[in-house]
PLY file of the C-alpha trace (Angstrom):
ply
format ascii 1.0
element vertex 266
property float x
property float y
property float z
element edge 265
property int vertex1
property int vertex2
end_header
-10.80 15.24 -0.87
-9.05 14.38 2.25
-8.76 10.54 3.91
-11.47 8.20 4.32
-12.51 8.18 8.00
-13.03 4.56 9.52
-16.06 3.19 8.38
-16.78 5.45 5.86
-17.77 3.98 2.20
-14.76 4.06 0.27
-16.61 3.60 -3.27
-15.51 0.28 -3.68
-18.98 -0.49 -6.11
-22.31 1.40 -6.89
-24.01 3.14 -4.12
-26.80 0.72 -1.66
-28.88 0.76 0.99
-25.83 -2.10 2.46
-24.33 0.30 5.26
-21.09 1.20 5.12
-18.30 -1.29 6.05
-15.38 -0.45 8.34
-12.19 -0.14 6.56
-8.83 1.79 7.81
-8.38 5.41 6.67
-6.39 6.62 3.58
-3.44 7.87 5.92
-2.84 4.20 7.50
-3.56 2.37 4.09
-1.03 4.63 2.84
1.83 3.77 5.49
0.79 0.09 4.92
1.27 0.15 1.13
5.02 2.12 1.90
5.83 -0.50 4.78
4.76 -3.17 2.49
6.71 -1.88 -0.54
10.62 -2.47 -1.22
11.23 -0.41 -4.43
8.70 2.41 -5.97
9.46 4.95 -8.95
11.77 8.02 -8.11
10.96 11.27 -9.81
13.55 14.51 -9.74
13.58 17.55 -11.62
15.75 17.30 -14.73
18.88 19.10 -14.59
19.68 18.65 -18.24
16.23 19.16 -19.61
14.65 21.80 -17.23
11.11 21.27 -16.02
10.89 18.10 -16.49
10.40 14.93 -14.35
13.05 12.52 -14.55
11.87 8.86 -13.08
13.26 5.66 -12.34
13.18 2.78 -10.12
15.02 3.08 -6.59
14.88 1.35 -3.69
13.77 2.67 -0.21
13.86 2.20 3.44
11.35 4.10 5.86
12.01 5.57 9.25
9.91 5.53 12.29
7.44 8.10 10.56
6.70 6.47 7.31
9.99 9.17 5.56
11.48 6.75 2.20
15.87 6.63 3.00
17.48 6.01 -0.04
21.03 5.12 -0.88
22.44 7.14 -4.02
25.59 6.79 -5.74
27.44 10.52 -6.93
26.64 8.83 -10.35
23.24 8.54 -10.20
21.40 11.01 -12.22
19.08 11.18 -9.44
22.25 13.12 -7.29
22.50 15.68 -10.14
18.84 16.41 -10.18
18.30 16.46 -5.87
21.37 18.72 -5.70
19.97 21.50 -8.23
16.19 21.19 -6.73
15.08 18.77 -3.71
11.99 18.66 -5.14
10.75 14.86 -5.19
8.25 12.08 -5.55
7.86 8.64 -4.93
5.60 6.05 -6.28
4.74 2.79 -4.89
2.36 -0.13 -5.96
1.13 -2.71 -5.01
1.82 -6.09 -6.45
-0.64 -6.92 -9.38
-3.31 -9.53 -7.30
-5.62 -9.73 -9.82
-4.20 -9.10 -13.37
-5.25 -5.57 -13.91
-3.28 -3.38 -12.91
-5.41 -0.25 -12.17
-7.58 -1.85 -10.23
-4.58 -2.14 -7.39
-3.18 0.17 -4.79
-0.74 2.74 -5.42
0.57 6.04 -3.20
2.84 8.70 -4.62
4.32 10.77 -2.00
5.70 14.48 -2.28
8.41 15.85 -0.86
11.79 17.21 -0.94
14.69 14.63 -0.77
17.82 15.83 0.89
21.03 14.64 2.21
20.46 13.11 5.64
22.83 15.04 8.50
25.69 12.65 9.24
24.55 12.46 13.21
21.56 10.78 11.57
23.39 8.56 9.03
24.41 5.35 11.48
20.66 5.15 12.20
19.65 5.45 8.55
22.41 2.55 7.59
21.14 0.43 10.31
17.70 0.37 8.68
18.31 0.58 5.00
20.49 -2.67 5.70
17.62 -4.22 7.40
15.88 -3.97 4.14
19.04 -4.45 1.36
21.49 -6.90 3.39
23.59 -7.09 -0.05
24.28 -3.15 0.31
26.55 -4.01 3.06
29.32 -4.38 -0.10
28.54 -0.78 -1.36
27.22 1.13 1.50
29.99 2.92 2.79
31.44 3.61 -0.66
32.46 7.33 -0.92
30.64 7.80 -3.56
27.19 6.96 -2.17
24.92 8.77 0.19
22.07 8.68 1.89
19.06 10.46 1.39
15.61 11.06 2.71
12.27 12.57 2.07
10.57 14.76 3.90
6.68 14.14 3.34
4.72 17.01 1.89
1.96 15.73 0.50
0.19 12.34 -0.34
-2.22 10.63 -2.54
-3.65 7.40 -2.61
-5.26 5.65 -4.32
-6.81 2.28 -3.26
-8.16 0.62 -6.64
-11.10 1.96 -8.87
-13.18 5.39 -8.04
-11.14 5.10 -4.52
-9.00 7.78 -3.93
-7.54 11.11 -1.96
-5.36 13.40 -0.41
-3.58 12.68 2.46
-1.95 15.28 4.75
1.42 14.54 5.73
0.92 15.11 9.59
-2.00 12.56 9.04
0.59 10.18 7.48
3.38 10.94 9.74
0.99 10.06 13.13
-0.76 6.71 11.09
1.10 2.89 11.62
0.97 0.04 9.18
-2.01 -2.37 9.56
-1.28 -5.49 11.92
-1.50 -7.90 8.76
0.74 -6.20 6.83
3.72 -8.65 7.05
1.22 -11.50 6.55
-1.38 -9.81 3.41
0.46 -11.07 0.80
0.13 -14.84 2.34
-3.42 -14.52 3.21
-4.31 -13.54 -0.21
-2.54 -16.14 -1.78
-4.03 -18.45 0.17
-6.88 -17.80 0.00
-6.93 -17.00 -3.67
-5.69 -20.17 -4.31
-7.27 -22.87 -2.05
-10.33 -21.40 -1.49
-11.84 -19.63 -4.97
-15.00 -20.83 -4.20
-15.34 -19.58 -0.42
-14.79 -15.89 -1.72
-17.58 -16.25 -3.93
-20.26 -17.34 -0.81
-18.26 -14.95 1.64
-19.04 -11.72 -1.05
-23.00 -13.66 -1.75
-23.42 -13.84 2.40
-21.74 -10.70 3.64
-21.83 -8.27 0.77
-25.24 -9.56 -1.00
-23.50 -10.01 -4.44
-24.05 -13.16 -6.82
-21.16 -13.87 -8.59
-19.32 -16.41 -10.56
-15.82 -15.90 -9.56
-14.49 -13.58 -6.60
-10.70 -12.91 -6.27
-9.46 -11.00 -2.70
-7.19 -8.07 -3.52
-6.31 -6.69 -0.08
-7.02 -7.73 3.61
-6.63 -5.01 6.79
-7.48 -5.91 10.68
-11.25 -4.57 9.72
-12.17 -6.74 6.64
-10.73 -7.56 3.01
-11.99 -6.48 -0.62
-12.75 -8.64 -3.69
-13.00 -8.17 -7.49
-16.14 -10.34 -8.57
-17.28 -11.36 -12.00
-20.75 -10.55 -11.79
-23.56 -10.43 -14.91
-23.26 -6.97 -15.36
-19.40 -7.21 -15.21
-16.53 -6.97 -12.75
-16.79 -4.80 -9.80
-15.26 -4.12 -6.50
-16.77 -5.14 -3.27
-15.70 -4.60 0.44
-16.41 -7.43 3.34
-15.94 -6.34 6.54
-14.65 -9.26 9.48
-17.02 -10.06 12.07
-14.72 -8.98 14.51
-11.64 -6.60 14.41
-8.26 -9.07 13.65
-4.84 -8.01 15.12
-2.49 -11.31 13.73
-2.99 -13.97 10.95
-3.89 -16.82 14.05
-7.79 -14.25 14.14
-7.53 -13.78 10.66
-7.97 -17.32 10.09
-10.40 -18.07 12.81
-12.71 -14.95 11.58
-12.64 -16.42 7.99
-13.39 -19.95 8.90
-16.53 -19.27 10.77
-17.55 -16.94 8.22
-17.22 -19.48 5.03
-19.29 -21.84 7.60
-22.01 -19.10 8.31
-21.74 -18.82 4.53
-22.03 -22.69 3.90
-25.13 -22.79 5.56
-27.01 -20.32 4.52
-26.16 -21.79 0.49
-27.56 -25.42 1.59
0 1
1 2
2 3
3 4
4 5
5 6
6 7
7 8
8 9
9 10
10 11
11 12
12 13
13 14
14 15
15 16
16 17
17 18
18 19
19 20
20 21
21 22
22 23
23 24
24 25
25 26
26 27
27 28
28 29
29 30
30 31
31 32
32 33
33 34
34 35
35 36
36 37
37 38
38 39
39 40
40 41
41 42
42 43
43 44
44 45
45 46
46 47
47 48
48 49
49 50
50 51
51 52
52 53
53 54
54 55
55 56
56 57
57 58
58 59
59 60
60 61
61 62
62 63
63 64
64 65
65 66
66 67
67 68
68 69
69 70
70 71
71 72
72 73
73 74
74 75
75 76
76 77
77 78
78 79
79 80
80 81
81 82
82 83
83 84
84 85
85 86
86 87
87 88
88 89
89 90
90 91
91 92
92 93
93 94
94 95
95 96
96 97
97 98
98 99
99 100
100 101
101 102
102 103
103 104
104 105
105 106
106 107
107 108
108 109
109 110
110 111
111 112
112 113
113 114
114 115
115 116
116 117
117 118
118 119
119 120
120 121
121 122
122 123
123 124
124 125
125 126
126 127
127 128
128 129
129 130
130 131
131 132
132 133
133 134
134 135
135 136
136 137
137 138
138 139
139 140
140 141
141 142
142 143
143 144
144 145
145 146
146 147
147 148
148 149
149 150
150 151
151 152
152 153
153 154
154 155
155 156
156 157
157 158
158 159
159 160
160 161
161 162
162 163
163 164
164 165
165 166
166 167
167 168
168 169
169 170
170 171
171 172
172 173
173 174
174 175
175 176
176 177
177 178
178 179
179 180
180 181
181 182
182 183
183 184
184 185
185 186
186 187
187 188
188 189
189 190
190 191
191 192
192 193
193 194
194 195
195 196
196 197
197 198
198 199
199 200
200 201
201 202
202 203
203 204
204 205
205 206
206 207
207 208
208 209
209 210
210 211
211 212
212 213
213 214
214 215
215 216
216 217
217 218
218 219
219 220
220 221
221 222
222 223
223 224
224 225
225 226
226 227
227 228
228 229
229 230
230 231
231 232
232 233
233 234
234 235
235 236
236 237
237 238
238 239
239 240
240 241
241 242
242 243
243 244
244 245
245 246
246 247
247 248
248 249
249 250
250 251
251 252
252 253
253 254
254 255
255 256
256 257
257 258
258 259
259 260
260 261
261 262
262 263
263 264
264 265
């Protein structure tokens, strides 16, 4: 299974006759979640017990095409394990927005981690310190070094039965969403002052009754929910009435679609 195209159902419930609501593809979801991210799970090859994965959790910068920069120490088990075998992968999740766990985004990308070439290191320290001010204390320590990962391979996965492959040129050419620096604001917000508006926004737009709606993600093409419906909870995708680009439209887009909502319920 490859990337979702936009538009293309991305099995967030059981199958309708609703069509399909536009959502971004797999590969830009997947730069999102890694621009959004500040630390995932690190995974080497064990030196000391051969074959297998060694993880732990390490920071990470990215580069212009979505490639995790990390900052090592010579200590690190990590350092042992990239200099016997490169071979690498990352994993990054979301933050819990709903109090399961599975039911959020994750990506894990594949690749080999190597040394970065020192005419590429002052560019690599300008933008891991962008991210980690307090490494300015450590950074140019002789015992640390930084590191990147060349993509491979991806795989998403964007909450239950949604999931797939993602090339790496297909990563490497997709951006993170507009809203990125803003999602985690919007869904607060939203989840907290305005419980009730979910529920008529997924009963208008999405034709689901339900007793309590909670947003888990918003993009520039619509935003998904987890409702509590009779039959249980389930996934449902509502796509904007227009295409957002900043959190000003975001706003706008959702207030006129509570009020479409509003009247339709009196």
């Amino acid at each position: 299974m490859t990337s979702s195209s936009i538009g293309k159902h991305a099995g967030s419930g059981p199958a309708s006759d609703q069509p399909a609501v536009p959502e971004p593809a797999f590969g830009e979801r997947a730069r999102t979640l890694m621009y959004m991210g500040r630390i995932g799970s690190l995974s080497t090859l064990s030196r000391k017990q051969s074959g297998f994965p060694f993880g732990s959790v390490m920071p990470y910068s990215l580069d212009d095409q979505g490639r995790p920069i990390f900052l090592i120490s010579t200590m690190a088990m990590h350092t042992q394990n990239l200099q016997a075998d490169p071979r690498a992968s990352l994993l990054v999740t979301q933050d819990d927005t709903d109090g399961d766990p599975l039911g959020a985004s994750r990506v894990t990308l594949v690749g080999n981690v190597l040394t970065i070439p020192q005419s590429e290191v002052a560019h690599a320290r300008q933008l891991y310190l962008a991210r980690y001010a307090n490494s300015k204390y450590w950074v140019d320590f002789e015992d640390f070094s930084f590191y990147r990962m060349d993509v491979v391979d991806v795989y998403y996965v964007g909450g239950f039965g949604v999931m797939g492959w993602v090339t790496a040129s297909e990563y490497d050419r997709s951006q993170p969403d507009p809203l990125a620096d803003s999602m985690a604001e919007i869904i607060q917000h939203m989840n907290s002052d305005h419980k009730d508006a979910l529920v008529w926004l997924a009963r208008k737009f999405a034709h689901i009754e339900s007793q309590e709606a909670t947003m888990t993600a918003v993009d520039r093409f619509g935003f998904h929910v987890r409702v509590k419906t009779q039959e249980g909870m389930r996934g449902v995708r509502v796509a904007f009435l227009r295409v957002v680009s900043n959190p000003a439209e975001t706003r706008k887009v959702l207030v006129q679609m509570v009020q479409q909502a509003r009247s339709q319920a009196e």
